[in-house]
N, C-alpha and C positions, 0 to 999 in steps of 0.2 A: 525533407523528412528522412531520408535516408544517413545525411550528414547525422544528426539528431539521432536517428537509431543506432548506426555506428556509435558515435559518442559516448551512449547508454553502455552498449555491448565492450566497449574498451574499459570503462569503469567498473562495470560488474565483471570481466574479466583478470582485471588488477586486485579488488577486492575479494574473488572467489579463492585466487590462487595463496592467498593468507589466512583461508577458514579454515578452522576448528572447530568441530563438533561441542568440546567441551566451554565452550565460551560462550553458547546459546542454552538457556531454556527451554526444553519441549513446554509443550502448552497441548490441552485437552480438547481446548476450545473449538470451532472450525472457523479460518481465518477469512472474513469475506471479500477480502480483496483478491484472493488466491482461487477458492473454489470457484470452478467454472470458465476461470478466464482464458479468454482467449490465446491470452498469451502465451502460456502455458504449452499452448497445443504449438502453434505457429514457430516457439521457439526448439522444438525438441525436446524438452529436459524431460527424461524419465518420470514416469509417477513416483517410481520412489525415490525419487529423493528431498533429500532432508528440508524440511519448508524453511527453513531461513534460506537456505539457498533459492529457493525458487520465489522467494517474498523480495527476496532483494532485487531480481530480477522487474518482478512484475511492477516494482512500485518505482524504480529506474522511468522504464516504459511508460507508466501512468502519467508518472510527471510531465512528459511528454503531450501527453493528448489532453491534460489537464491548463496545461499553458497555453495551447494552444485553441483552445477552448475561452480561455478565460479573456484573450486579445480579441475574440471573433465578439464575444460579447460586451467588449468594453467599446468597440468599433460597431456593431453594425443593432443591439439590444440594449439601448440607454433605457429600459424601463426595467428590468429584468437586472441590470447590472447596478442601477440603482439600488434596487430592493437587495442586493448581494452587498452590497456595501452599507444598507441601511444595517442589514443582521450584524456586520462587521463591528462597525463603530462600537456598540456596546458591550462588545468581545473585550476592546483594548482596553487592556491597563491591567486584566485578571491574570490569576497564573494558568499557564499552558506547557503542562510537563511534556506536551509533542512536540515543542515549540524546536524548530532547529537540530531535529534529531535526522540522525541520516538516511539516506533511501530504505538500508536494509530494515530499521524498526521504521518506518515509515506505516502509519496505517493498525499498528499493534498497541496493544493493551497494555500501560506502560507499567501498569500491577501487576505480581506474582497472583496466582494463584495461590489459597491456602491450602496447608501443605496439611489442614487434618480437618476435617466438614465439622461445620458448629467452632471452630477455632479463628474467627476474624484475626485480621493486622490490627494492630493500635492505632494505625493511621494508613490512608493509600494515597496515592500521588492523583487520583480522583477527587479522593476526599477535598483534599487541600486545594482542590482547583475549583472546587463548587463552592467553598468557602469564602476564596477571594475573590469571585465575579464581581464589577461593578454593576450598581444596579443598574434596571433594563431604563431606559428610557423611558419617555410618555410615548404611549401609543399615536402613532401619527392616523391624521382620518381616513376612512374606509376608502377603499377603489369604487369608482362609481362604474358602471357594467361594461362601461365601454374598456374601462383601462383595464377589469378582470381578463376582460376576451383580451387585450393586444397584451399582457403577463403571458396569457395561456400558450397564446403564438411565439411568443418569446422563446418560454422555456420549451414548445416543441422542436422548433430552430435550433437551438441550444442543444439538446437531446439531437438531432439529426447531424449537426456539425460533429457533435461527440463520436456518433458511430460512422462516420465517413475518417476522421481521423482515427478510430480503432482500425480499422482496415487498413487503412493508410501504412499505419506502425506494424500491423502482424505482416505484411505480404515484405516489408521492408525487412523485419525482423526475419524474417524465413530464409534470407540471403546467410545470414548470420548463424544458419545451424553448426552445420561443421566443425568451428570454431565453440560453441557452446558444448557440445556435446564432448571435443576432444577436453576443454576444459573439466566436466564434470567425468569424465573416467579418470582423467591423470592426477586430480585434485581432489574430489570428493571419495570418489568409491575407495580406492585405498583405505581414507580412512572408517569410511562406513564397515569393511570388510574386516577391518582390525576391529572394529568394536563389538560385529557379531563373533569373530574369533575370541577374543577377551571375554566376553559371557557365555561363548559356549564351554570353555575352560572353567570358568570358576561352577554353575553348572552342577549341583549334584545326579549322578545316575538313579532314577526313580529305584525304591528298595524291590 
């Protein structure tokens, strides 16, 4: 795990020191990958800063505990990982604008916001993804009570492996402050500091 958390932290250290504020998007929205997480806390990075930087972080890490997750149930919840692969199947073949996109949009809204309320896009990368779904399948028969309750166990396991691995990653990822932290003063804040500079300039003084 630690290998794995390092690994994360070299890449979003490679990646950070090439950001630009201007080449992200704000968004309005609140991002649910990001609010709350643990990671967040574990890693150091100031509240404020800029959530792409902090989103590319957290979905680095996720991916993580997401993997790891997803082997535990393909090895030890064959009912649970079945049902995961059943949903799958009739996923392929549609289009998926998240598809292959990199850690930092990892998890985000792949649509703009519109830019004036009552003024839709003529088309959203949603749109056209609900469009091309293939159709769902035939319903396969109901679980009989027995296999509802060994599902339910499943996915408690599932959920319990999950947060034994969050832990895992934050006490790993906390090694890794230092280095985070020096990375977002010599790389971000500069330029956060130049863009409140630039708008405090242009700026008229109230009459």
């Amino acid at each position: 795990m630690d290998r794995r958390v390092g690994r994360a932290v070299e890449a979003w250290l490679e990646w950070v020191s090439r950001w630009e504020p201007a080449a992200y998007r704000g968004r309005s929205r609140i991002c649910r990958r990001c609010t709350g997480s643990p990671v967040l806390i574990a890693s150091g990075i100031p509240a404020g800063t800029p959530h792409q930087v902090k989103h590319a972080l957290v979905s680095r890490v996720q991916r993580i505990v997401d993997k790891v997750v997803d082997d535990y149930t393909e090895e030890h919840l064959p009912m649970l990982h079945a049902e995961l692969r059943g949903a799958d199947m009739w996923r392929v073949g549609g289009y998926d604008p998240a598809a292959g996109l990199d850690p930092e949009y990892d998890g985000l809204d792949p649509d703009p916001e519109p830019t004036e309320a009552g003024q839709p896009f003529l088309f959203t990368l949603a749109g056209l993804a609900a469009e091309v779904q293939p159709e769902e399948p035939l319903p396969r028969p109901p679980l009989s009570a027995e296999e509802k309750q060994q599902l339910r166990r499943e996915i408690e396991l599932a959920d319990l492996r999950a947060a034994d691995v969050g832990n895992e990653v934050c006490f790993a990822l906390m090694g890794h402050r230092p280095r985070i932290e020096a990375a977002i003063e010599r790389f971000v804040e500069p330029q956060v500091r130049a863009m409140l500079d630039e708008l405090s300039r242009n700026l008229e003084p109230p009459a």
